[in-house]
py3Dmol code that shows the C-alpha trace and the ligand (Angstrom):
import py3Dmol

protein = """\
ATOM      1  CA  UNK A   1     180.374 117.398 125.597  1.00  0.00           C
ATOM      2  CA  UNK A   2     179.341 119.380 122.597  1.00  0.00           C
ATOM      3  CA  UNK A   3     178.004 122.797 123.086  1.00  0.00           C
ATOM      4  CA  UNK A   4     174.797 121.707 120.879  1.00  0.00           C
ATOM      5  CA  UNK A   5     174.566 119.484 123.404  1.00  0.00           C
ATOM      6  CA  UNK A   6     174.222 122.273 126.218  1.00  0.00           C
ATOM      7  CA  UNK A   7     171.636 124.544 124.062  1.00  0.00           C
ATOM      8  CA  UNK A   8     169.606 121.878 122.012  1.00  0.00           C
ATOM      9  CA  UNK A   9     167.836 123.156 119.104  1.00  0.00           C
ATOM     10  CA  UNK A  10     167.251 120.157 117.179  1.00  0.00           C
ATOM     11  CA  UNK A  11     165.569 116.559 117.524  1.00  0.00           C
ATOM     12  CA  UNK A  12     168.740 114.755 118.072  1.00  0.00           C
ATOM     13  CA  UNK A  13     170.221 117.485 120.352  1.00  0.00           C
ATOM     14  CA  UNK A  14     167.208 117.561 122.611  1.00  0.00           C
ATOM     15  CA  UNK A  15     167.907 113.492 122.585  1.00  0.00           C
ATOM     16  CA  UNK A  16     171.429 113.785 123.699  1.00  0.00           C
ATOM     17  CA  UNK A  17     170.574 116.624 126.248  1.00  0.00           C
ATOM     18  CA  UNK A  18     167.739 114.213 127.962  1.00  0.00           C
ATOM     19  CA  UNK A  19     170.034 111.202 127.976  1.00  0.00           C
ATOM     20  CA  UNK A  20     172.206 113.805 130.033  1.00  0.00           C
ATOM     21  CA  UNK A  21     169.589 114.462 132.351  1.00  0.00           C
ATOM     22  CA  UNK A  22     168.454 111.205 132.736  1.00  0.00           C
ATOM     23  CA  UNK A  23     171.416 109.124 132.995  1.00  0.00           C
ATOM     24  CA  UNK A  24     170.857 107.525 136.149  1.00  0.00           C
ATOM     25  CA  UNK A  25     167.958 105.695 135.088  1.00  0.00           C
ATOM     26  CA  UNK A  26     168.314 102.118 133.710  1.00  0.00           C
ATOM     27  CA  UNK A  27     168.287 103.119 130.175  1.00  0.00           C
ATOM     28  CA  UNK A  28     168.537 107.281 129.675  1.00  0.00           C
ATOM     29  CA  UNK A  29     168.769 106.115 125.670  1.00  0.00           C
ATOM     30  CA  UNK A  30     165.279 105.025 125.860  1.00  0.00           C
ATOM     31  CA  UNK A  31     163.701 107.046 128.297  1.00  0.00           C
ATOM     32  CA  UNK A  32     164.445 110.098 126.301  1.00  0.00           C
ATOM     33  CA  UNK A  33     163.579 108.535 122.892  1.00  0.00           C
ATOM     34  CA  UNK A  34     159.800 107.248 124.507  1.00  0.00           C
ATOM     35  CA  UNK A  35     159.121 110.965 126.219  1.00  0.00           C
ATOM     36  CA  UNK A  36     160.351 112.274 122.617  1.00  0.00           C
ATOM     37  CA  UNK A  37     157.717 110.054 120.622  1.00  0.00           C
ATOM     38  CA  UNK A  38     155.313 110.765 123.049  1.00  0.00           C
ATOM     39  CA  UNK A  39     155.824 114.634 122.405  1.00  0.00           C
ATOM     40  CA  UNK A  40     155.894 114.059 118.502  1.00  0.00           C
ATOM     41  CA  UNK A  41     152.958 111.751 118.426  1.00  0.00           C
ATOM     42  CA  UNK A  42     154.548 108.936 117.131  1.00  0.00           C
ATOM     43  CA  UNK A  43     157.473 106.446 118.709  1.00  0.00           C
ATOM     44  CA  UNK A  44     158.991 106.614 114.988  1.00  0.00           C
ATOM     45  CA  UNK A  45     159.791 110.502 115.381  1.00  0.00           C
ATOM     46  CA  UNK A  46     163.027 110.183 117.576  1.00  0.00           C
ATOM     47  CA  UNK A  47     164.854 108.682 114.330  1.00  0.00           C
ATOM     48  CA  UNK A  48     162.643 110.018 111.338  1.00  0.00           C
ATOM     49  CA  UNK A  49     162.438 113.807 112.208  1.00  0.00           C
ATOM     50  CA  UNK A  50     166.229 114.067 114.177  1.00  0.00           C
ATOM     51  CA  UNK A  51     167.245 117.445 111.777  1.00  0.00           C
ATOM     52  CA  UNK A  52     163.694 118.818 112.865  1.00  0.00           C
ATOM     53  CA  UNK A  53     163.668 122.174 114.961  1.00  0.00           C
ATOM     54  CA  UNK A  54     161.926 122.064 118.114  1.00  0.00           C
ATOM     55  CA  UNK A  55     159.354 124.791 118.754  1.00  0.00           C
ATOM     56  CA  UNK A  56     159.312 126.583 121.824  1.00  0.00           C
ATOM     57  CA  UNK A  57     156.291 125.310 123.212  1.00  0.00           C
ATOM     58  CA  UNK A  58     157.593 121.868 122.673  1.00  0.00           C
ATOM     59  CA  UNK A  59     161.257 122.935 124.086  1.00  0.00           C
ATOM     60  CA  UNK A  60     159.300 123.955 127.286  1.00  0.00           C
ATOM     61  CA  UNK A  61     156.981 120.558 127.427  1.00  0.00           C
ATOM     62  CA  UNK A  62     159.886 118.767 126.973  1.00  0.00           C
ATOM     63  CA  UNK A  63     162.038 120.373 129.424  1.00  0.00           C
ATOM     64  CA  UNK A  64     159.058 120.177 132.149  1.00  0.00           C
ATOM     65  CA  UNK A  65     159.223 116.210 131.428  1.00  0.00           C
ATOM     66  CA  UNK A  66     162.620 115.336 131.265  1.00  0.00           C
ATOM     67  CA  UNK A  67     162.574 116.923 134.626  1.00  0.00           C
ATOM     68  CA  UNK A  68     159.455 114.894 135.961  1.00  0.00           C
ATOM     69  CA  UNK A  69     160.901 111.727 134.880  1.00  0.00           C
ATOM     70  CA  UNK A  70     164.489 112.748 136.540  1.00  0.00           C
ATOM     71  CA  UNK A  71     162.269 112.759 139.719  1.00  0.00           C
ATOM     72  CA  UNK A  72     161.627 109.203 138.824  1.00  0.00           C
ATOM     73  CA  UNK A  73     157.565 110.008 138.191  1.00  0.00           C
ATOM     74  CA  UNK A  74     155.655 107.544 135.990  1.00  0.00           C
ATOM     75  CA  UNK A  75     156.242 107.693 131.799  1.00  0.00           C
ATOM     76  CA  UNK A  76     152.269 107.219 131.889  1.00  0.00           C
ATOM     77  CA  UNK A  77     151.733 110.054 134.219  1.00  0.00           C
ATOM     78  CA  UNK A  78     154.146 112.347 132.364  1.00  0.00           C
ATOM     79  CA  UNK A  79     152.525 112.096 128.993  1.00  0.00           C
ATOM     80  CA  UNK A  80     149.101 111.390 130.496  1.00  0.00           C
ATOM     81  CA  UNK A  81     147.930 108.316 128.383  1.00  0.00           C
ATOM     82  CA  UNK A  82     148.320 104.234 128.876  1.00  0.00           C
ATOM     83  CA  UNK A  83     148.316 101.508 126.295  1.00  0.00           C
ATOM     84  CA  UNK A  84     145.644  98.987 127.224  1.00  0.00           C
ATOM     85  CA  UNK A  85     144.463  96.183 125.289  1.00  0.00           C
ATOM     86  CA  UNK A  86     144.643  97.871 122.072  1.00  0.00           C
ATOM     87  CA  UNK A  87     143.335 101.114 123.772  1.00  0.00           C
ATOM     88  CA  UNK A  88     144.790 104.170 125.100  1.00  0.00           C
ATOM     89  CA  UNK A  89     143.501 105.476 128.447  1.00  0.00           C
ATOM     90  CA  UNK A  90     144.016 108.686 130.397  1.00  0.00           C
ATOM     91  CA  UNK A  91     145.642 108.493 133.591  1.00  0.00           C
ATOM     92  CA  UNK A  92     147.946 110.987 135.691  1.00  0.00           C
ATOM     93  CA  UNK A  93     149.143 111.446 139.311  1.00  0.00           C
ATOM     94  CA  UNK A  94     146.146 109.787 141.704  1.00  0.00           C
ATOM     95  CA  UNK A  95     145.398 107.010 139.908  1.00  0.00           C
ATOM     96  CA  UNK A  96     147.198 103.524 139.472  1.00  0.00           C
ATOM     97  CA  UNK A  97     148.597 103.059 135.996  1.00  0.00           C
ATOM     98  CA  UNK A  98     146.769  99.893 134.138  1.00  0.00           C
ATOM     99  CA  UNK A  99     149.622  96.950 134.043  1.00  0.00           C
ATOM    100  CA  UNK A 100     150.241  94.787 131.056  1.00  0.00           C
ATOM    101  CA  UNK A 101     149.079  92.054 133.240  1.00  0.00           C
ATOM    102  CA  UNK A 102     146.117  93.147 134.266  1.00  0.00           C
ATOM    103  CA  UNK A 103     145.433  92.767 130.258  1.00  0.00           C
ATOM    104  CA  UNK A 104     145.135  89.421 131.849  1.00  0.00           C
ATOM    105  CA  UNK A 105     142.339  89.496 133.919  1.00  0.00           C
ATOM    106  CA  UNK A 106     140.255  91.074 131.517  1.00  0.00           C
ATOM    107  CA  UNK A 107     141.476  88.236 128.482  1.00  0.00           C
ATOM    108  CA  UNK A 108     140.594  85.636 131.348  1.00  0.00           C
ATOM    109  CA  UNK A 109     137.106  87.543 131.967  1.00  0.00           C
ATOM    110  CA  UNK A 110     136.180  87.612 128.076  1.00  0.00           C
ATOM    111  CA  UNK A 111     137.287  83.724 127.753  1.00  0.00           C
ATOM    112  CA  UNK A 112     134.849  83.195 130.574  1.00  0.00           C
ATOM    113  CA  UNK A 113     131.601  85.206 128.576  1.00  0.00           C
ATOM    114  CA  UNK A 114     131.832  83.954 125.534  1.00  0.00           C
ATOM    115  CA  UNK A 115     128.776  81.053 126.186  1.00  0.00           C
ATOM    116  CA  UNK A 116     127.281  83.463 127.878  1.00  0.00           C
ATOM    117  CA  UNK A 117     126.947  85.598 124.587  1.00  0.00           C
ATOM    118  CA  UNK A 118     123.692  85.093 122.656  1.00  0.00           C
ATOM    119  CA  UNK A 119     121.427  85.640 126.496  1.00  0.00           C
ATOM    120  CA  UNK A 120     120.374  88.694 128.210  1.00  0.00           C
ATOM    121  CA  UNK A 121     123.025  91.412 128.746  1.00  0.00           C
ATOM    122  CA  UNK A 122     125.877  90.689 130.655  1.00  0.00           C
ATOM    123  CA  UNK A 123     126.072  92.871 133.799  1.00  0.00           C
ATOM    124  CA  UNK A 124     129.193  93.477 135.246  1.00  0.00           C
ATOM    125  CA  UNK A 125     130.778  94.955 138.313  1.00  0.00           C
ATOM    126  CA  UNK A 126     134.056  96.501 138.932  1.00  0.00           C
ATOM    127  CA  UNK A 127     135.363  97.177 142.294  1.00  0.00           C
ATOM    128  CA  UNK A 128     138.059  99.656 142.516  1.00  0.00           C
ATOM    129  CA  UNK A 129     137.941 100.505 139.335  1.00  0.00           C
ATOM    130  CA  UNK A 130     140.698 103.355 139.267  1.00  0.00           C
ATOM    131  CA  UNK A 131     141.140 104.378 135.484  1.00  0.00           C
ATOM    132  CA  UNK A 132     138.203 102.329 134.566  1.00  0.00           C
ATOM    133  CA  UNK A 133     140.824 100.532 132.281  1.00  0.00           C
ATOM    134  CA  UNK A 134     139.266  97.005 132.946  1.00  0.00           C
ATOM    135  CA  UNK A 135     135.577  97.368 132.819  1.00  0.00           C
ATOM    136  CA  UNK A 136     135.203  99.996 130.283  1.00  0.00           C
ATOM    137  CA  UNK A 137     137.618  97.100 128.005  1.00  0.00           C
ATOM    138  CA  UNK A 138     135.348  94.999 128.904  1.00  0.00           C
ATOM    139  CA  UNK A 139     131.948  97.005 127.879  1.00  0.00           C
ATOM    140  CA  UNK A 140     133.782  97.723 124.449  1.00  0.00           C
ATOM    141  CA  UNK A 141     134.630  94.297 124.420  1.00  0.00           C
ATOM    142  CA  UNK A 142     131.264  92.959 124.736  1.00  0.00           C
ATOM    143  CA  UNK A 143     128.976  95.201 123.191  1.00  0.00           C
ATOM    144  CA  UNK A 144     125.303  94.652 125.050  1.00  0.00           C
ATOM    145  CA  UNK A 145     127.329  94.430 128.286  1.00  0.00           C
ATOM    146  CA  UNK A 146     126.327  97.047 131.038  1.00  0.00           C
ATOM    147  CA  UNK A 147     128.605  97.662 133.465  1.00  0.00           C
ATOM    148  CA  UNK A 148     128.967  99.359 137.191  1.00  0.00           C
ATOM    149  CA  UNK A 149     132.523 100.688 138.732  1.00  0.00           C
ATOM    150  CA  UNK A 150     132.560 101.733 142.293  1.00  0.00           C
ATOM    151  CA  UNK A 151     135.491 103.828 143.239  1.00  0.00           C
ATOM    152  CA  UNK A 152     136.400 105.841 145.862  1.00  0.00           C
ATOM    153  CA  UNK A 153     139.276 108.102 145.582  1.00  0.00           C
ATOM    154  CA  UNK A 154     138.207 111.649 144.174  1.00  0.00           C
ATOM    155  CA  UNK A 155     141.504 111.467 141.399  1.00  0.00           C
ATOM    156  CA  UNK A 156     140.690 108.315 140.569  1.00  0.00           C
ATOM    157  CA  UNK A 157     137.493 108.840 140.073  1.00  0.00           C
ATOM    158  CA  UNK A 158     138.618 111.834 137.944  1.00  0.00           C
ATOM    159  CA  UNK A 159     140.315 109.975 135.130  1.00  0.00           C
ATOM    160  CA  UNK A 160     137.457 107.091 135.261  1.00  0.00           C
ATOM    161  CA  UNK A 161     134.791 109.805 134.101  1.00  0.00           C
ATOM    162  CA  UNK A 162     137.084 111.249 131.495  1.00  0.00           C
ATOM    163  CA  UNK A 163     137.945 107.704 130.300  1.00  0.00           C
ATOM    164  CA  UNK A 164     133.970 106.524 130.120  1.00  0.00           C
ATOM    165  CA  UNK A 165     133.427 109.747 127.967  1.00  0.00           C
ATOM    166  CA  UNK A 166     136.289 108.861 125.843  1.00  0.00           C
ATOM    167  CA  UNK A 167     134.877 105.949 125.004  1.00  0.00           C
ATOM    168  CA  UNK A 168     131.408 107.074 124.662  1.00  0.00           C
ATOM    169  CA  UNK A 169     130.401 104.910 127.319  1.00  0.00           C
ATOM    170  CA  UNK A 170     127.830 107.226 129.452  1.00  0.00           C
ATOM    171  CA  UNK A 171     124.852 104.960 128.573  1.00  0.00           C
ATOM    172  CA  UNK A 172     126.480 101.721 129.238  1.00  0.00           C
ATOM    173  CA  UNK A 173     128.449 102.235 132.435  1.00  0.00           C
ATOM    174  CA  UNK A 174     127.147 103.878 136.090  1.00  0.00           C
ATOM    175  CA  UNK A 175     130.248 104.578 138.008  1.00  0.00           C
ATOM    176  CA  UNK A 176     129.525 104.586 141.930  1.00  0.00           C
ATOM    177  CA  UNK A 177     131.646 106.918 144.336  1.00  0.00           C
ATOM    178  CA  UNK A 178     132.197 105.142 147.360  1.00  0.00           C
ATOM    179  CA  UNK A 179     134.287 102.193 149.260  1.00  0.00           C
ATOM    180  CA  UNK A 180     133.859  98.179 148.109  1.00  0.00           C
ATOM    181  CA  UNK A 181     130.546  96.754 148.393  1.00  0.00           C
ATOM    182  CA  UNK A 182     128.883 100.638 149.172  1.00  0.00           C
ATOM    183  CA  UNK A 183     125.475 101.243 147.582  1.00  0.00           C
ATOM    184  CA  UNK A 184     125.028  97.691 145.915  1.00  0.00           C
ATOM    185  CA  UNK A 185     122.467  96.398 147.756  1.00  0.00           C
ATOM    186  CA  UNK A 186     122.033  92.923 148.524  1.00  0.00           C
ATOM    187  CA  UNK A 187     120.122  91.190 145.566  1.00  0.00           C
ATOM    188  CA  UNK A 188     121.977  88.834 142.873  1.00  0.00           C
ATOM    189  CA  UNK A 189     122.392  91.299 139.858  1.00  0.00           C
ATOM    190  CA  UNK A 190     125.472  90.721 138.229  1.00  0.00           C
ATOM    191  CA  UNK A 191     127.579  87.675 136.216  1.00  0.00           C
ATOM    192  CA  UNK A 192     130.688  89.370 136.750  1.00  0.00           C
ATOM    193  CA  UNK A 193     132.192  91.193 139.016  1.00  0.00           C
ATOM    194  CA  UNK A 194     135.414  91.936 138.634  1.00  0.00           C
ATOM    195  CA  UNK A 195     138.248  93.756 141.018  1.00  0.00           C
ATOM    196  CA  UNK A 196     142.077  94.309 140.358  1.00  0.00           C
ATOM    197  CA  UNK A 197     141.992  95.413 144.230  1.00  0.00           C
ATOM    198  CA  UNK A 198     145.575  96.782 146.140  1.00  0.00           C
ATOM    199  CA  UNK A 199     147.223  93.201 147.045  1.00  0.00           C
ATOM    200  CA  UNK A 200     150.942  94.869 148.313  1.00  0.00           C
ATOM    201  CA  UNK A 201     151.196  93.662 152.269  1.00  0.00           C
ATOM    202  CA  UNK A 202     151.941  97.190 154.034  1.00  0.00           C
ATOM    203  CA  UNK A 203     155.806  96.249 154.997  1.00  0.00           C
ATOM    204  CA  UNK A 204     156.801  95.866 151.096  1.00  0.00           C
ATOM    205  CA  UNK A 205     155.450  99.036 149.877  1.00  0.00           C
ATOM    206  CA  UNK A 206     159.025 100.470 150.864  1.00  0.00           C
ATOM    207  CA  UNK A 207     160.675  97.556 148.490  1.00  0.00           C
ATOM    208  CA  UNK A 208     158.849  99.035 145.679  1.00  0.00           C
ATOM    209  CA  UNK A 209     160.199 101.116 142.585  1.00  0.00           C
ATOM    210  CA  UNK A 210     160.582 104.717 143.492  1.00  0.00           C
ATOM    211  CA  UNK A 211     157.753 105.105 140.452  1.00  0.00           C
ATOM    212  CA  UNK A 212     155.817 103.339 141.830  1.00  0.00           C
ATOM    213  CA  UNK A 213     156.441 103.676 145.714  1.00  0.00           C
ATOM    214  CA  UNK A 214     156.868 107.687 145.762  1.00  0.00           C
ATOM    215  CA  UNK A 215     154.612 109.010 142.794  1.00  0.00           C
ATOM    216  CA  UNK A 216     150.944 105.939 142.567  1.00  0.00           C
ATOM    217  CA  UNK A 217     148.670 106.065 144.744  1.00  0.00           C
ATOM    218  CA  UNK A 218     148.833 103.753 147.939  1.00  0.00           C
ATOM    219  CA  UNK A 219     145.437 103.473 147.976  1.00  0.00           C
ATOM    220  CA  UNK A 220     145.600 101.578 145.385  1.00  0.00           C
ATOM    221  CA  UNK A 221     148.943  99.277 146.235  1.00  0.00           C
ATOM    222  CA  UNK A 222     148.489  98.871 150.089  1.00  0.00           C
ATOM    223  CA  UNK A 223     146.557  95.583 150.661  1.00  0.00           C
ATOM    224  CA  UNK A 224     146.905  95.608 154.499  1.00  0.00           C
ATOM    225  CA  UNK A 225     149.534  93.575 156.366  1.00  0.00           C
ATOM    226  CA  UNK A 226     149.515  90.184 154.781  1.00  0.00           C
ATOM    227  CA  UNK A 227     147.732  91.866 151.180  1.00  0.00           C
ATOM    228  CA  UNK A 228     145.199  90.403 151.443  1.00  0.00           C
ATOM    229  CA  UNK A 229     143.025  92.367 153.148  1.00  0.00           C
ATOM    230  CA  UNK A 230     140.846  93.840 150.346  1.00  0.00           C
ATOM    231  CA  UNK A 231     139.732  90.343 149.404  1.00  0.00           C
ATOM    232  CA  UNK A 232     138.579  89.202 152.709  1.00  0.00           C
ATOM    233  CA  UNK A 233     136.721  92.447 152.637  1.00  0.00           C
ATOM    234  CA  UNK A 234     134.818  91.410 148.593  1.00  0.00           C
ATOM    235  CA  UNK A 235     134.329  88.033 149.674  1.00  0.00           C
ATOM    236  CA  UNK A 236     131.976  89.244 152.181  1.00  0.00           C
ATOM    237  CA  UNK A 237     129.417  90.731 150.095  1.00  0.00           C
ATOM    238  CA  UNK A 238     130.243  90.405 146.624  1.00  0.00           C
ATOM    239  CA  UNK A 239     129.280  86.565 146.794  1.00  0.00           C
ATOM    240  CA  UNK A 240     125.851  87.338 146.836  1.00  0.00           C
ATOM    241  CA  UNK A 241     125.305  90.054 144.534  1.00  0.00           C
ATOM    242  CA  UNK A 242     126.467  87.691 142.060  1.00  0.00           C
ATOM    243  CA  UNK A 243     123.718  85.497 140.015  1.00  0.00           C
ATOM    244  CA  UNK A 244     123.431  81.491 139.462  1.00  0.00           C
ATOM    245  CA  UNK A 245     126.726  80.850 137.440  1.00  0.00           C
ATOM    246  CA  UNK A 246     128.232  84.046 137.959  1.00  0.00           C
ATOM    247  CA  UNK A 247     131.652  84.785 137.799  1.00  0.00           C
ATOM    248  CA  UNK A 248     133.953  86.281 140.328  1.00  0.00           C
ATOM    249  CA  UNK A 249     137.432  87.276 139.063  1.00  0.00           C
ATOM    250  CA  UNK A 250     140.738  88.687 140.693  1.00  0.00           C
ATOM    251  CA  UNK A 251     144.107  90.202 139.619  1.00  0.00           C
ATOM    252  CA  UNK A 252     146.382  88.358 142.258  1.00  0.00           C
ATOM    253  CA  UNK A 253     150.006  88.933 143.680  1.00  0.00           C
ATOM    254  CA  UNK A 254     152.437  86.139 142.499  1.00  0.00           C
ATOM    255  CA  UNK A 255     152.040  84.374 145.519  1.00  0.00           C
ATOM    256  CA  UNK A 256     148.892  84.657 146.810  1.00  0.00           C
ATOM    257  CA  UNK A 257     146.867  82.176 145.040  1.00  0.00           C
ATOM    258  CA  UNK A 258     147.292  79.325 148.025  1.00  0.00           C
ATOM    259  CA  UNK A 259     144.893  82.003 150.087  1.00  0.00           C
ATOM    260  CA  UNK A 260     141.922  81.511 147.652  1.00  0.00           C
ATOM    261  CA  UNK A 261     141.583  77.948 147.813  1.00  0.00           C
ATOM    262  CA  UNK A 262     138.930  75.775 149.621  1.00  0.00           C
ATOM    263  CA  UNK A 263     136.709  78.335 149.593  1.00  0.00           C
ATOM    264  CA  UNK A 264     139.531  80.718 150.778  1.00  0.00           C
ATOM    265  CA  UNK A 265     139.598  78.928 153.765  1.00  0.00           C
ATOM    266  CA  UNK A 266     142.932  80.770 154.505  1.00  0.00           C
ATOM    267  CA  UNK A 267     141.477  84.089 154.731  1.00  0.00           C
ATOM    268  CA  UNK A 268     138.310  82.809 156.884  1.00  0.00           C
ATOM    269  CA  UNK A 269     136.172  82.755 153.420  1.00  0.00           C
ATOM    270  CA  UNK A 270     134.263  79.612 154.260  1.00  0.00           C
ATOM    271  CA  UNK A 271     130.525  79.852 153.478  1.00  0.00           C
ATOM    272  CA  UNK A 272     131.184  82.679 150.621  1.00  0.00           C
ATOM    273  CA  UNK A 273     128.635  81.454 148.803  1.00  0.00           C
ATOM    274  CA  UNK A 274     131.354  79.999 146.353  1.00  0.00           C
ATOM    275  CA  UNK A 275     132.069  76.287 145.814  1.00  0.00           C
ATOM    276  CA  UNK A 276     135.160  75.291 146.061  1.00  0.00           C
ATOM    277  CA  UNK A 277     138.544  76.534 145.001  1.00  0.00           C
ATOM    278  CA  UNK A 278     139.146  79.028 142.119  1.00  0.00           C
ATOM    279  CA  UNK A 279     140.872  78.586 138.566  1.00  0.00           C
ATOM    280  CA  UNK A 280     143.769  79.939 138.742  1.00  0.00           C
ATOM    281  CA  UNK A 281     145.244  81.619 135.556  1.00  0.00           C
ATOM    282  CA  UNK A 282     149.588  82.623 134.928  1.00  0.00           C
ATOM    283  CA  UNK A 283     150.469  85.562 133.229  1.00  0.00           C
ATOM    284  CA  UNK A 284     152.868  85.683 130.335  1.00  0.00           C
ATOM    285  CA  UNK A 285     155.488  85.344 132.411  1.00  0.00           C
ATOM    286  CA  UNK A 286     154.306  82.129 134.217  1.00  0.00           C
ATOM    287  CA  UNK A 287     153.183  84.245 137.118  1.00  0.00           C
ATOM    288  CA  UNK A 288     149.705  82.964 138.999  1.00  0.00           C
ATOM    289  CA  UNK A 289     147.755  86.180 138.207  1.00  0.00           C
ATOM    290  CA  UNK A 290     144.177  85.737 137.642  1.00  0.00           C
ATOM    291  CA  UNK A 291     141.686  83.375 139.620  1.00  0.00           C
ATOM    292  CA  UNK A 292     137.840  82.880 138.935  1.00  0.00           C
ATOM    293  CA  UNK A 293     135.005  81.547 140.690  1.00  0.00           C
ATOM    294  CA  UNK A 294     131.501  80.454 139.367  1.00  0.00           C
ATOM    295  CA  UNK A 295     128.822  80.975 141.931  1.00  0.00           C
ATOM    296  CA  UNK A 296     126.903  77.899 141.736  1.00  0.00           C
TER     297      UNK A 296
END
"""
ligand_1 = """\
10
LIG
N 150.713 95.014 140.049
C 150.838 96.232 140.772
C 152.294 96.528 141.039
O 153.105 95.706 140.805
C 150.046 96.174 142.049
C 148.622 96.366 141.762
C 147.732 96.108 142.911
O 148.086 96.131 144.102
N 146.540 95.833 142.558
O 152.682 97.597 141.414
"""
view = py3Dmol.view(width=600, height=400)
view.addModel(protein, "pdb")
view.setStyle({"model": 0}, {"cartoon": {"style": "trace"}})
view.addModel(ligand_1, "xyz")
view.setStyle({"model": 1}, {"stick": {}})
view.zoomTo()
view.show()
């Protein structure tokens, strides 16, 4: 080993000295060339500015990540923003990082309002709304939309307030603090609500990536022993705060989908106000993923 590998100065030294550091990660090339874009601003830098002197601010930001991500924390948490849908969100320790496939659920949603374009605002409801990744998409999405997010862990709720301000969103989106269905009422108001809710049964939150298992937030993974538990718990009041033709959407686990039909029968969802058995929607990688009901 090189000593310019031991006291970096440049671009391509720091490189080699996080690929050092990071080596027992799947692919300590990449890892160190993404946390090195991410502290240049752009995921070109790595190769275009390699002879380029680090300062010693950025020596010291760098250090303090290579060493987070060593300790297996999140990529998103470590530089403290999230693609989504063309959009970059804040998040950070306490809340769950948006997935590419929850890009899904909000595609599915928009598919779902376009005929309802052209009539009153669309109201829409997002339960457990963490980042606020999904409904404040959606209110940029659909630009009369109003929206509502209920959430009820304090970090959480954190980066949702940042991220509505981001976006300029005050006006258009009232975030709730509290648990599910808290502070709704009872009346039909909305023609969406939405909820990517925690769907992981308890006994396979151990199975999970040390990322994800050891650094997000189980409040926002752990969906009770069989996963499913959140859902039972929406489809007993969301149903009716939903108007005539109304939507209901879910992300889903791979193989929960069978649960939701007939009503979700299965989960002792008879008489939720909802006819019959959801669409269900695959993700890119031929994963079920979404499902939506219409209230009729
Ligand atoms: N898709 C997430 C994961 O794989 C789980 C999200 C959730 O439980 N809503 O970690």
């Amino acid at each position: 080993m090189s000593s310019r590998r031991d006291r970096p100065e440049t671009v391509a030294e720091w490189l080699l000295w996080a690929q050092d550091r990071l080596e027992a990660l799947d692919n300590p090339i990449l890892e160190s060339r993404a946390l090195m874009g991410a502290l240049l601003g752009s995921p070109n830098a790595p190769w275009t500015r390699g002879p380029e002197i680090l300062s010693p601010e950025m020596e010291e930001t760098f250090r303090t990540w290579v060493g987070r991500r060593r300790h297996r924390e999140p990529f998103h948490f470590i530089v403290g923003e999230v693609p989504f849908f063309g959009r970059s969100f804040r998040v950070g320790p306490g809340v769950l990082v948006p997935r590419p496939e929850t890009e899904h659920l909000v595609a599915c949603a928009l598919d779902h309002m376009t005929d309802r374009r052209g009539e009153a605002p669309v109201r829409i409801l997002d339960l457990g709304a963490g980042s606020g990744a999904i409904i404040l998409t959606l209110l940029l999405e659909v630009s009369d939309a109003f929206g509502v997010a209920v959430e009820r862990e304090p970090a959480a709720l954190r980066f949702l307030l940042e991220n509505r301000r981001r976006f300029g969103l005050e006006e258009r989106l009232s975030v709730i603090r509290g648990s599910w269905g808290e502070m709704l009422g009872e009346r039909p108001f909305f023609d969406l609500i939405l909820s990517n809710p925690p769907y992981i049964p308890t006994g396979l939150l151990p199975t999970l990536e040390p990322e994800v298992r050891d650094h997000e937030p189980a409040a926002a993974l752990d969906g009770g022993p069989d996963g499913l538990a959140c859902y039972r718990k929406i489809l007993s009041f969301a149903p009716a705060l939903l108007k005539e033709e109304g939507l209901l959407a879910f992300e889903i686990g791979a193989d929960q989908a069978h649960a939701f039909r007939d009503g979700g029968r299965a989960m002792g969802g008879s008489g939720t106000g909802l006819t019959g058995s959801p669409a269900v929607m695959r993700d890119v990688s031929g994963q079920d993923r979404v499902i939506i009901w219409k209230k009729l």
